[in-house]
N, C-alpha and C positions, 0 to 999 in steps of 0.2 A: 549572346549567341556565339558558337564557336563559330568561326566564318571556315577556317579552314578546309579545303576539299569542295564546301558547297557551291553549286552555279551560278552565278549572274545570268540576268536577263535584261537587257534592254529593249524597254517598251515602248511603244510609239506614243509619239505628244498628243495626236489626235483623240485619243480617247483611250486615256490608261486603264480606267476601269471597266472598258470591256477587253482593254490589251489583255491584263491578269485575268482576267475570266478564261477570255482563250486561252491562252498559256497554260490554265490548272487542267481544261479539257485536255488538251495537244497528252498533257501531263498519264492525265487517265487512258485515251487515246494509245500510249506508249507502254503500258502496263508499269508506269511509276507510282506509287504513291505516296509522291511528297506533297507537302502540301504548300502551296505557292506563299512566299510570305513578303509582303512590300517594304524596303527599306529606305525608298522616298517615291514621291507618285509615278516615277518613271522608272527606278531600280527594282526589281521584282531578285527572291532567291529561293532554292530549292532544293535539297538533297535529289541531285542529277548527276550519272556518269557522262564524263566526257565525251565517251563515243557516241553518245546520244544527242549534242548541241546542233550537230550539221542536219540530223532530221526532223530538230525542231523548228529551228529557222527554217528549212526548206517550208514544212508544214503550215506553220504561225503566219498567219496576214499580218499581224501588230505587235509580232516581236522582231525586232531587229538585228540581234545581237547573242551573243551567249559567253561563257569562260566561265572558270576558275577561280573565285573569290580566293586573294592570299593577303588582303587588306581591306577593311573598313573602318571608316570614321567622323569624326569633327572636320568639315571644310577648315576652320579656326586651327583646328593641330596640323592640318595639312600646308596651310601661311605661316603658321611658323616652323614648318619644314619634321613637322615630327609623325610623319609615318612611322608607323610598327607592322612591319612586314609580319607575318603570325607565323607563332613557331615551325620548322618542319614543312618551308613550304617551298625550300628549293629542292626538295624530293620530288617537287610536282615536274621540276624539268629534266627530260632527258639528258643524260651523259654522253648521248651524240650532239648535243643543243651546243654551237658553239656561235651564232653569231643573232642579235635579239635588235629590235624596233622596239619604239615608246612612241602609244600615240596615246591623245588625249580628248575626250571627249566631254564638252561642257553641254550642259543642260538645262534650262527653264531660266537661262540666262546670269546663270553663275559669273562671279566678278573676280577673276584670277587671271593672273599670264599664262597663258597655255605654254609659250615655250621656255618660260621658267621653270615653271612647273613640273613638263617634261624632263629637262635637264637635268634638272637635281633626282627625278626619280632613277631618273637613268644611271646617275652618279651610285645612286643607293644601290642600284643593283650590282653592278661592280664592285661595291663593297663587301659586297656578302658571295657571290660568286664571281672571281677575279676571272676564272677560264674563260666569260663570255666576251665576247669584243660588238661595239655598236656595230650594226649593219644597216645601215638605210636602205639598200637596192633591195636584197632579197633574202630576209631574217629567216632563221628559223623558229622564232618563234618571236609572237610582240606581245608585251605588256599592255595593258589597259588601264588607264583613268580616268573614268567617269565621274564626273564631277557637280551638282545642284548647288543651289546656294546655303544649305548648311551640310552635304554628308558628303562623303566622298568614297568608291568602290576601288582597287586597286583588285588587277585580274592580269590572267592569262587568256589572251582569246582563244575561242574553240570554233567559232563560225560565226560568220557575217553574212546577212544578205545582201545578193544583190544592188546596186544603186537601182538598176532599170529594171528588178524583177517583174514589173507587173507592165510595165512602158507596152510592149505584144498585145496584151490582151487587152489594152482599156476599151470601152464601149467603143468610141472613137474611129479607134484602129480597125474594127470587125469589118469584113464586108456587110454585113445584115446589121440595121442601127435602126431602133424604136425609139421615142424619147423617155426618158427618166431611167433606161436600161440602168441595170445594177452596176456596178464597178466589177472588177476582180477582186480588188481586195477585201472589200465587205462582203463582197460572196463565199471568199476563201473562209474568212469567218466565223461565216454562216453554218458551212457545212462543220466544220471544225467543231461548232457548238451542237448542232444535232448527230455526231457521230460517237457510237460508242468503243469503236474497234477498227483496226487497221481494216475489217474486209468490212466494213458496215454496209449495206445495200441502200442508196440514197434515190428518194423520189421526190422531184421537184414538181407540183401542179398546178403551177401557171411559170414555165416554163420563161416563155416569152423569145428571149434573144439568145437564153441558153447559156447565161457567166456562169450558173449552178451548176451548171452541168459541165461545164469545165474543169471548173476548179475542182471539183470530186475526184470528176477523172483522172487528171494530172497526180491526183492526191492517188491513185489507185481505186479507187472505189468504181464498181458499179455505180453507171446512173440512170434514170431515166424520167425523159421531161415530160407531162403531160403540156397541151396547147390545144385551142381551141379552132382557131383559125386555122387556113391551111397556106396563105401565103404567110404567117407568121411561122408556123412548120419548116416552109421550107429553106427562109430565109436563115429560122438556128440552124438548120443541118448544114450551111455553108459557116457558120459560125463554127461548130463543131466540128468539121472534117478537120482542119488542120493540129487540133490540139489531144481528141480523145476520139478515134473513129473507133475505137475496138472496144470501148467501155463505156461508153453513152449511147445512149439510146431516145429518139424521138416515137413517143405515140401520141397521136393524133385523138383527144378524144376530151370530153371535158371533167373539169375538176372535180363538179361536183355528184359524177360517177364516174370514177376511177376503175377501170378494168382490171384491178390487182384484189387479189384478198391473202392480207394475212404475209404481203411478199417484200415490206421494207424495214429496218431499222430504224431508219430514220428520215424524215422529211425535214429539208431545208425550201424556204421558200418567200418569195417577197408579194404578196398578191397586190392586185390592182387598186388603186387608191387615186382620192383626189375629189373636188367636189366632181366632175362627171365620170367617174373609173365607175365602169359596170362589167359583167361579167357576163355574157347572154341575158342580160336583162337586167339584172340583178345588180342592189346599188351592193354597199362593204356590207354594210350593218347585217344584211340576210345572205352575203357572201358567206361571210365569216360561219355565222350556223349549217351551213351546207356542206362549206369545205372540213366542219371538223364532223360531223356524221359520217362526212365521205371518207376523210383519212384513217378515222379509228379503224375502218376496216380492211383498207390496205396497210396499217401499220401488224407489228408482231412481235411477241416479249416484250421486251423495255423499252419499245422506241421512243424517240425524244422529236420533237420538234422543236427548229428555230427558226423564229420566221418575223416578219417589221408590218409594221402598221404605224398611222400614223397616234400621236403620243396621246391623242384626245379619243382615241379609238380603243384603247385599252382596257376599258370597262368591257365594253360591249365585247370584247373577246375572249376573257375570264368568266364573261354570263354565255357566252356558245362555247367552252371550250371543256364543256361536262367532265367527257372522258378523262379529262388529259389533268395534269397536276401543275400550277403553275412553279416554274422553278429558278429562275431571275428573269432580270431583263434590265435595260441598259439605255440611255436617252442618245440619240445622235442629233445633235442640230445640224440643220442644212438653211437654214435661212429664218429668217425674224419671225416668217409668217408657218414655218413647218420645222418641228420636231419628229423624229421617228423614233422611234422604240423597237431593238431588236429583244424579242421575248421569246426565253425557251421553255419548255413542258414538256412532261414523261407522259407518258401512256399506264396511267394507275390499273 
């Protein structure tokens, strides 16, 4: 693989394989299409322009990172000090780029000195462009070394997320708290995997505490949450005022008659679950057949759903999900005694 040119993505340890899932959506999402390719379970790469890394990470719950691949290899050739920066790749820096940072990034518990490591790559770059000078305080630009225990990624970074991106929104933090509320991050996810386009129109129906409908928004998207209850109602919209008041939307009505026909792209959504999770009555098993007769007809063109149940519920939602086509799905452990499964579907 020519590395040259192509992106780096650094993926989150939590669950790489729905990290690269997201990331190839974000991908399509962006009108890119490359196609995501893994170069160890946490290095993802991809024919991506630069100007593009800042709205992926912004975008991506589980990618962390982005840049510039100008190096890939053996960890083994990188201990005995034999990087091969790839040809042609100090074109990638500007001739305003006068002063550079080396940080290093180990992963899945890689067994190297980091500040070895760093050193000598830093050494290497001097060598080959003499105009730069180290800069600790504030580089123009920093090298990257991501590191596993047998490959190793040599980049230019392009974007980082946040440490405390999501720290604001945890369940936690909200004024309005249900128990088992979604996170931010697996919501951001969520939507990410049911959206097919920057303006996709998102309908969440079973709403609840409204992370769905956050994170859409923030993303730009129309949202809007269906909820059954009406002190549940109104404790999202104090959820939601501070983050999306102009592009979320609370209606009050239940799931399994949705007042929409024909008016979303796409539904993201985490429905109720548990041995007592019912829904007006209603236990998952005859949820499930309800809310997908109801959604086929608030969906429109290609919509997609992506939405978690738990992992032993799966059948039964491939036998009610007629309409819809199933299109992957992904295992999240949360504890010994529950798996969940984010699974997404088209609208055949």
């Amino acid at each position: 693989m020519d590395v040259l040119g192509r992106s780096f993505f650094l993926l989150s340890g939590e669950n790489p394989r729905l990290s690269a899932a997201e990331l190839q959506q974000v991908l399509n999402i962006l009108n890119n299409t490359s196609s995501v390719e893994l170069i160890n379970s946490r290095i993802a790469s991809a024919d991506v322009p630069q100007r593009l890394h800042g709205e992926i990470i912004e975008r991506a719950a589980l990618t962390k990172m982005a840049g510039l691949i100008i190096a890939a290899g053996s960890v083994e050739r990188l201990k005995k000090d034999e990087i091969e920066l790839a040809p042609g790749w100090e074109n990638l820096v500007p001739e305003d780029v006068k002063g550079f940072g080396v940080d290093v990034v180990k992963i899945s518990g890689a067994s190297v000195n980091s500040l070895e490591v760093e050193k000598r790559f830093a050494e290497h770059i001097l060598s080959c462009l003499p105009r730069l000078k180290v800069s600790l305080e504030k580089p123009d630009i920093v090298f990257m070394l991501l590191i596993s225990p047998t490959t190793y990624v040599a980049g230019i970074l392009g974007a980082t997320k946040p440490k405390h991106f999501f720290q604001p929104r945890r369940a936690g933090r909200k004024p309005f708290r249900i128990p088992s509320a979604l996170q931010p991050k697996l919501a951001r996810c969520l939507v990410n995997l049911a959206v097919s386009s920057r303006d996709s129109r998102v309908l969440d129906p079973f709403a609840g505490s409204g992370a769905i409908l956050v994170e859409a928004g923030l993303m730009g998207h129309e949202a809007v949450g269906l909820e059954l209850k009406t002190w549940i109602s109104n404790g999202m919209a104090l959820n939601i005022r501070p983050f999306c008041p102009s592009v979320c939307h609370i209606v009050q009505g239940d799931a399994k008659r949705p007042p929409f026909t024909s008016a979303f792209d796409a539904i993201a959504t985490d429905p109720p679950y548990g041995r007592s999770a019912t829904l007006g009555g209603h236990a998952l098993k005859g949820l499930l057949k309800k809310f997908f007769e109801a959604v086929s007809g608030a969906a429109r063109g290609k919509a997609r759903i992506a939405m978690i149940v738990p992992r032993e519920e799966y059948e039964n939602l491939l036998e009610a999900a007629v309409e819809f086509k199933p299109l992957q799905h992904h295992d999240v452990y949360v504890h010994k005694s529950l798996t969940r499964r984010v699974v997404v579907l088209g609208l055949e």
